[in-house]
C-alpha positions as CSV (number, residue, x, y, z in Angstrom):
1,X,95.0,128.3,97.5
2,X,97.7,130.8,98.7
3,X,99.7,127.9,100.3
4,X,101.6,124.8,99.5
5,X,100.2,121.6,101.3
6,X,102.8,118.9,102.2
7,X,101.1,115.9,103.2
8,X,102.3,113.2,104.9
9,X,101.9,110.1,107.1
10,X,104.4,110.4,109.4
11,X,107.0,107.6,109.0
12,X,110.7,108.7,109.0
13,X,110.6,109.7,104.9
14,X,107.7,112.0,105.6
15,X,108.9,113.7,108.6
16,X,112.6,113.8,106.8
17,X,110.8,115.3,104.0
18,X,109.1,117.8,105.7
19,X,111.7,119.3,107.6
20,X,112.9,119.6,104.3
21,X,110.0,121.4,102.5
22,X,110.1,123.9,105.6
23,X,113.8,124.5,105.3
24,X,113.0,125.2,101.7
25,X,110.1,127.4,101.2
26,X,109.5,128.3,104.3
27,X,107.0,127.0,107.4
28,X,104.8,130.5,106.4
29,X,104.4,129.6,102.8
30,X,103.3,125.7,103.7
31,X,100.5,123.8,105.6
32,X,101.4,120.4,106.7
33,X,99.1,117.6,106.8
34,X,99.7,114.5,108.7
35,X,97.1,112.0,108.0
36,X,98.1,110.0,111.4
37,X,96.6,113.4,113.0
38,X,93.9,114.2,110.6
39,X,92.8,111.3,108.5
40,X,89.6,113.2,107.3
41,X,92.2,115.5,104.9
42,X,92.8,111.9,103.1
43,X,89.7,112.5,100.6
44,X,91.0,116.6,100.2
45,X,94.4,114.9,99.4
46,X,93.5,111.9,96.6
47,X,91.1,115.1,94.6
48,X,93.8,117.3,94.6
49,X,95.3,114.4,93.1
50,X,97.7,112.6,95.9
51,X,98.9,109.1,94.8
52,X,101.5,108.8,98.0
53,X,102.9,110.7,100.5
54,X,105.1,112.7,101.1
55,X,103.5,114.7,98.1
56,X,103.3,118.3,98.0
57,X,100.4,120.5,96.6
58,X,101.6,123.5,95.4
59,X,99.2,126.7,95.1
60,X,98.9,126.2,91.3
61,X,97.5,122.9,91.9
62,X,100.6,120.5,91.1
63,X,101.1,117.7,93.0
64,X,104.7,116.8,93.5
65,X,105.3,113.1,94.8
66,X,108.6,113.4,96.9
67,X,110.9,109.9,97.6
68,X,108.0,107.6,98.0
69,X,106.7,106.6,101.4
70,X,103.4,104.9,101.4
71,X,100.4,105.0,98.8
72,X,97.3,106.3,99.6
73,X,96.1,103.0,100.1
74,X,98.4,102.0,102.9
75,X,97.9,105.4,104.2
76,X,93.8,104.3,104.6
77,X,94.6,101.3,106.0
């Protein structure tokens, strides 16, 4: 993976968080995921190893869990 991938679900952490993750790396170095508009990237999200979102994937494969918003299970509903 050449990208970061910032997943989220769209409540008012996520989208703060994002606008955050774009201001800092940059929207050409990031894909954003919002499971609201693409729930069949929750699966991608828990094997790259996604607990909750926001959470960002970076290329080497690290997840990073930012300011908890909702657990994967909420995020299934």
């Amino acid at each position: 993976m050449s990208k970061s991938i910032f997943y989220h679900a769209g409540c008012p952490v996520c989208v703060s968080a994002e606008q955050d993750i774009i201001n800092l790396i940059g929207l050409d170095n990031v894909e954003v995921v919002h499971f609201g508009e693409d729930k069949n990237r929750i699966l991608e999200a828990e094997n790259a190893g996604v607990k909750s979102v926001p959470a960002l994937v970076t290329p080497t494969g690290n997840v990073l869990h930012i300011n908890f918003g909702a657990s994967m299970e909420d995020v299934k509903g």
